[in-house]
N, C-alpha and C positions, 0 to 999 in steps of 0.2 A: 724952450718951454712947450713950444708948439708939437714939438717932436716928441717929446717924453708924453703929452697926452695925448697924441696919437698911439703912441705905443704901448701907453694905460691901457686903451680901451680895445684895442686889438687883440690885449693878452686877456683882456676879461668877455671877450665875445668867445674866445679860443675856449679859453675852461667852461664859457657857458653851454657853448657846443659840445664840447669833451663830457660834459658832465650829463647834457642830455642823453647823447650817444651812449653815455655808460650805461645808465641808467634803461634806454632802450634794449641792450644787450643782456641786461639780467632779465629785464622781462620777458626776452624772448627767450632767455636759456629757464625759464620756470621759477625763477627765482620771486615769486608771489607768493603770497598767501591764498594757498587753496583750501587746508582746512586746519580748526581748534579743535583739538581735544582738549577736555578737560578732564579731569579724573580726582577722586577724592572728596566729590561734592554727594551731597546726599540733604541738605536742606539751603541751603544758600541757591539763590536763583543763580537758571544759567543768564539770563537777559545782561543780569547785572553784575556779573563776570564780564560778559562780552562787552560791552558800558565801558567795565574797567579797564579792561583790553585797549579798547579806543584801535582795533585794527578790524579794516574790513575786504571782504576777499577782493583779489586781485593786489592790495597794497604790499609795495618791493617788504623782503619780508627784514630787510637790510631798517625800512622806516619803524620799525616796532622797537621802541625802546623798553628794555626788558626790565630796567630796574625800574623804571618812573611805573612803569607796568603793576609788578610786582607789587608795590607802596600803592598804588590804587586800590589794588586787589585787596589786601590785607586793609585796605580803610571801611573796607564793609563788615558789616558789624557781625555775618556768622564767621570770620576769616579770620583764623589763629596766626596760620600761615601760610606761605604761597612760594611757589618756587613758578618759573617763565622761563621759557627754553625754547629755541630753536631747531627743529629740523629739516635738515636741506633735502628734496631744495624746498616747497612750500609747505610745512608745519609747527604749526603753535602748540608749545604743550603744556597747558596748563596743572598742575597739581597742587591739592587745594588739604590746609589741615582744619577741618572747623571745628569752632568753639563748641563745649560738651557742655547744653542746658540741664542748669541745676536747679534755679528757682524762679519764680515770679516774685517779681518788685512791686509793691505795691506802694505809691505816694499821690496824697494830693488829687487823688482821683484819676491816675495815669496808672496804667500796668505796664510792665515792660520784663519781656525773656532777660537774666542773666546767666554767667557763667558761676564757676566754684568761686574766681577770684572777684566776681561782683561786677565782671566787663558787660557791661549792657551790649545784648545780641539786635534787639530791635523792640517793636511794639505792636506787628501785623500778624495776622494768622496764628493767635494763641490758643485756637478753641481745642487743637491736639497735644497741649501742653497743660491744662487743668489741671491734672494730677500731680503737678511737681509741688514740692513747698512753698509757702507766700513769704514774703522778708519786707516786710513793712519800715520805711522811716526813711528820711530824707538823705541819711548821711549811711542807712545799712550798707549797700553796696561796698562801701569803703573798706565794714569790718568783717565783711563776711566769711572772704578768705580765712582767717585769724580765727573766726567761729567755726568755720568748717573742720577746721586743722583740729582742732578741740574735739570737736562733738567725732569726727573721725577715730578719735582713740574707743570709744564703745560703738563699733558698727552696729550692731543688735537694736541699740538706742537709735541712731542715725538712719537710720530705715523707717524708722516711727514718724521720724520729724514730719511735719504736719505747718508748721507756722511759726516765723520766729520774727519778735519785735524788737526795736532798737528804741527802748525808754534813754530822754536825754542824753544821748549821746555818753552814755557811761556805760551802758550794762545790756542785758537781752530776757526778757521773757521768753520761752519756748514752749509749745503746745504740739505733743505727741494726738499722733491718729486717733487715737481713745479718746481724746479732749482732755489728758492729764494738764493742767498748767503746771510751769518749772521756773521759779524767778531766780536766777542764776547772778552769783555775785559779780560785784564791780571788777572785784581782784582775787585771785586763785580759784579762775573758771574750771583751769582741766582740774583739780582735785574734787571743785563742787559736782562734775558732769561724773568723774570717776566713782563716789559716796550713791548718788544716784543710781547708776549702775548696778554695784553693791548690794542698794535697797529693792533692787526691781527681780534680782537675782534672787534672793536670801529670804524679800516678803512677797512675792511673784505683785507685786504695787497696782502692775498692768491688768491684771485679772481680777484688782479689787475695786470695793466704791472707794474708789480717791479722786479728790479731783483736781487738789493742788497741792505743791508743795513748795515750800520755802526757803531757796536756800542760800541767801542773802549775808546769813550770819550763823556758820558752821556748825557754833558748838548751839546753836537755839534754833536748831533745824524744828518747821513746822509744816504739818501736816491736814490737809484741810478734809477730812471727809462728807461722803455725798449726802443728803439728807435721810437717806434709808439708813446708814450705817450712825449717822449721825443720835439719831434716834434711838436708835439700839444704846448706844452707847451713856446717851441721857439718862433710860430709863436702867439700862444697871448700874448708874449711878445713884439713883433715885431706891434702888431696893440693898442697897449696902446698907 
């Protein structure tokens, strides 16, 4: 017994020495990390790439585990996708896909940047992002996707978008750059968004005092106008 752990621990000094030796050998043959490239980034911090990394110069470039790496990287929230790669002897090469800001979130008094599919990117430095559309309500994020895919079949319209709500978790109000409001039905969205279309083409809608329309129940499509037109239309009722 005595013999066998004497010869336990001989063998485990052996590889502990073998292991340092090895280990000294790559660092002398350069096998470090001397530099990260990253490429593909244009809004996602480099910091917090490097963060994700968790590798710093001089570490054997052999310690950089590439997939746990990789799963870091992609945990940040402008990071679609990420690819990690090694070149010998000391380089990290990061390439980075990020997320393409489509709206601001607005709930509950939080803003926060999303994507088309509703992936929330973050909630810091949105003063260069103002211009993008608002998507208001606790669960929008969910359906955006699905709204987007919709309102994408009339791009002409989808340019306009301006602000879109999520009423009870059934249906969307939408409000073009004009201030036109569009309450869009619960069910057979793309033919209500397509009639719309239609209407904006055939009565240029966009260029008139309108300021809402309703299109909740197809065949009772309703039309709100502004008070100037409103008034016009009063009083040539009033002289018939």
């Amino acid at each position: 017994c005595a013999y066998w752990m004497h010869s336990t621990n001989a063998l485990e000094s052996f590889l502990t020495v073998a292991g340092r030796e090895s280990r000294n050998l790559m660092v002398s043959s350069g096998l470090t990390v001397k530099d990260v490239i990253v490429t593909g980034r244009r809004h996602a911090g480099y910091n917090n790439i490097m963060d994700a990394l968790d590798a710093a110069r001089g570490d054997l470039v052999f310690d950089v585990d590439l997939e746990v790496a990789r799963q870091r990287i992609e945990g940040l929230g402008w990071i679609r996708a990420a690819t990690v790669r090694r070149y010998f002897p000391g380089t990290i090469l990061i390439n980075v896909v990020e997320r393409r800001p489509f709206a601001l979130w607005q709930r509950r008094g939080r803003v926060s940047l999303i994507d088309r599919e509703g992936q929330v990117i973050g909630s810091e430095a949105l003063a260069k992002f103002v211009t993008l559309p608002v998507i208001v309500g606790d669960d929008a994020p969910r359906h955006v996707g699905t709204l987007v895919s919709v309102l994408s079949r009339q791009p002409m319209l989808l340019t306009q978008l301006d602000a879109a709500s999520r009423v009870s978790d059934r249906r969307w109000d939408i409000r073009l750059s004009n201030g036109l409001e569009i309450k869009l039905p619960e069910q057979g969205v793309a033919a209500a968004w397509d009639l719309l279309a239609t209407l904006v083409m055939e009565h240029q809608l966009l260029e008139r005092d309108v300021i809402a329309i309703d299109l909740r129940v197809m065949d009772r499509l309703a039309i709100r106008l502004g008070p100037a037109s409103a008034a016009t239309h009063r009083g040539e009722g009033q002289s018939t």
